[in-house]
Wavefront OBJ file of the C-alpha trace (Angstrom):
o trace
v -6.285 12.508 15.490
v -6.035 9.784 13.239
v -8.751 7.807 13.965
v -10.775 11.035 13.463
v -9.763 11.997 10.220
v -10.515 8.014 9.052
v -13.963 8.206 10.514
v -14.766 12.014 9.078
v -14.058 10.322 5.573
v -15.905 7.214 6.205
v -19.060 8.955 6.650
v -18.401 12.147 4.550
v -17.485 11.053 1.308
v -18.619 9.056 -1.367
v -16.962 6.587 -3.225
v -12.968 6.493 -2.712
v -10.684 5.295 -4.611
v -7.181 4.176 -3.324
v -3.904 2.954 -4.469
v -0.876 0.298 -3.108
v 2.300 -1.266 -4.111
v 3.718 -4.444 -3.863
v 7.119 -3.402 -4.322
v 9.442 -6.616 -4.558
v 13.458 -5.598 -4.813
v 15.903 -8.060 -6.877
v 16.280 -10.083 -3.898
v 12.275 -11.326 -3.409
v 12.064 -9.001 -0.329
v 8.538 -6.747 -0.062
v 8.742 -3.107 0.957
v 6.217 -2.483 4.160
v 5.012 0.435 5.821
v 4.325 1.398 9.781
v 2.311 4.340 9.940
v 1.455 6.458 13.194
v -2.211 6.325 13.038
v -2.811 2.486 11.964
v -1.566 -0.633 13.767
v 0.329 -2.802 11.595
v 2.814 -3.285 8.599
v 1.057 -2.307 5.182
v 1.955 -2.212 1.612
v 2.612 1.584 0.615
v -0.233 3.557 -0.651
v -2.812 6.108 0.031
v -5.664 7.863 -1.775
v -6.887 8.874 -5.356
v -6.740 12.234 -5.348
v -9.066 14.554 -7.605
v -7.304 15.289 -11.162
v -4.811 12.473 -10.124
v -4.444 9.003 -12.464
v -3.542 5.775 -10.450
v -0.114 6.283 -11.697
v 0.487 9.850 -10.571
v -1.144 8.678 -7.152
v 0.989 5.876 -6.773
v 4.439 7.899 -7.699
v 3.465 9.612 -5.077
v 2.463 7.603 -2.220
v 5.556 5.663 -3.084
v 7.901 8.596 -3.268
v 6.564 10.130 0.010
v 6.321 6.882 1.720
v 9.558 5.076 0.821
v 11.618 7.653 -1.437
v 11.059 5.198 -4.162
v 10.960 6.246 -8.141
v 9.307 4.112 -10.659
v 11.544 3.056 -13.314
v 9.413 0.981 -15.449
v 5.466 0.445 -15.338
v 3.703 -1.158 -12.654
v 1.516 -3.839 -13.337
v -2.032 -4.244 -12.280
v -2.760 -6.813 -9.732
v -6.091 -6.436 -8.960
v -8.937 -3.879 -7.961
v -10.183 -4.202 -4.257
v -13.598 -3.162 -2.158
v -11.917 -2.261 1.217
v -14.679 -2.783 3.343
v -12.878 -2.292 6.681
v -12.116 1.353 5.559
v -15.490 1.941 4.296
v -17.832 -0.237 2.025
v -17.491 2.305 -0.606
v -13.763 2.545 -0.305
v -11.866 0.599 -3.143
v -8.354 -0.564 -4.085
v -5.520 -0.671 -7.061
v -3.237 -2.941 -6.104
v -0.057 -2.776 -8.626
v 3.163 -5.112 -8.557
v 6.176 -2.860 -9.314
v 9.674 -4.339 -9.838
v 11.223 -1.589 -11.304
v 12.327 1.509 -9.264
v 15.008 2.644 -7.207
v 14.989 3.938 -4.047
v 16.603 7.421 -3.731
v 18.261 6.572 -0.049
v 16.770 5.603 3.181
v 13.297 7.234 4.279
v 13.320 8.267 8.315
v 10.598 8.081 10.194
v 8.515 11.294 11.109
v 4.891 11.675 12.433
v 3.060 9.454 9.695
v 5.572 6.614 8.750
v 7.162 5.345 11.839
v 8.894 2.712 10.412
v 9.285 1.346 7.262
v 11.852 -1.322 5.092
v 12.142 -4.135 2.981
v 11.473 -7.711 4.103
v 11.755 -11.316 3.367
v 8.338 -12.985 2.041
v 8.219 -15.453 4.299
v 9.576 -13.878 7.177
v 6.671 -11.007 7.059
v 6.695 -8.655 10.622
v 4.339 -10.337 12.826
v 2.475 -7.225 13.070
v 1.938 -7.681 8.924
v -1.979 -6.764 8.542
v -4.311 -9.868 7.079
v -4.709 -8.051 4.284
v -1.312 -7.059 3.140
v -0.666 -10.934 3.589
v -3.445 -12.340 1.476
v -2.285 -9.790 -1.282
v 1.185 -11.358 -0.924
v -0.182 -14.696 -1.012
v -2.401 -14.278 -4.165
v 0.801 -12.340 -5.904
v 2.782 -15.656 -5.201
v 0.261 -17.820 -6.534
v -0.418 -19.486 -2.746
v -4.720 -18.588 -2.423
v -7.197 -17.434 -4.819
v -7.504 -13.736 -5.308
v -10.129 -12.261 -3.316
v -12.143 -9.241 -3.990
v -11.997 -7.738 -0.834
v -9.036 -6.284 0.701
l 1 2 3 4 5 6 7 8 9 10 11 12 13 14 15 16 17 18 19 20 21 22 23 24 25 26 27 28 29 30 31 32 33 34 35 36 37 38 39 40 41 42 43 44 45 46 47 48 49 50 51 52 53 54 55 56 57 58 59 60 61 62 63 64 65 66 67 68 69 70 71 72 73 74 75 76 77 78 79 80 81 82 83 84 85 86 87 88 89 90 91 92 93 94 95 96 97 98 99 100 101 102 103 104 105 106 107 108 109 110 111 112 113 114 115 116 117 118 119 120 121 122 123 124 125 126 127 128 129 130 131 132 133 134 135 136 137 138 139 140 141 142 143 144 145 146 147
């Protein structure tokens, strides 16, 4: 069902607009995502909705995908054409160091798994994408435009 919903909105919407978080805790360690309908780890996120700001969006993918609570503002990364999604989907990437996270989430039928982990010992199953937005964070590659 996944994979159908993703291909409805590739060819039945216009422009998107989407948000994710590189959410590093104290200790340098990234929070990651598995979801149910997408191979791969990926940073938290999800889409713009209509009336919604990038901030409200992000709150929320962020609450719902990790029961994490912004404490202080993100900061903009970068903005990203997500071609792979759809050549008219794009990107806010913010950096957020400041939050807590209001206990454990547990997995259920759209995050499977989900947890914080050491930069350089990324899941094998970490996405190309999610890396090369780690790696332009940490000042290792050029930033890219495209996700």
């Amino acid at each position: 069902m996944g994979k159908a919903i993703h291909l409805w909105f590739r060819f039945s919407r216009g422009m998107t607009l989407g948000v994710r978080a590189a959410v590093l805790d104290p200790d340098g360690r990234v929070f990651l995502v598995r979801h149910s309908y997408v191979p791969g780890w990926h940073l938290p996120g999800g889409g713009v909705e209509i009336g919604q700001t990038f901030r409200m969006a992000l709150e929320t993918e962020l609450r719902e995908e990790g029961n994490i609570r912004l404490t202080g503002e993100p900061a903009l990364v970068g903005l990203y054409n997500n071609g792979p999604a759809s050549p008219r989907d794009h990107v806010a990437l913010f950096l957020v160091r400041d939050f807590v996270q209001d206990g454990p989430r547990l997995p259920d039928r759209e995050i499977v798994e989900c947890g914080f982990h050491p930069l350089d010992r990324l899941p094998e199953e970490t996405t190309p994408g999610t890396r090369r937005r780690l790696d332009e964070i940490a000042g290792r590659c050029a930033v890219d435009p495209y996700w």
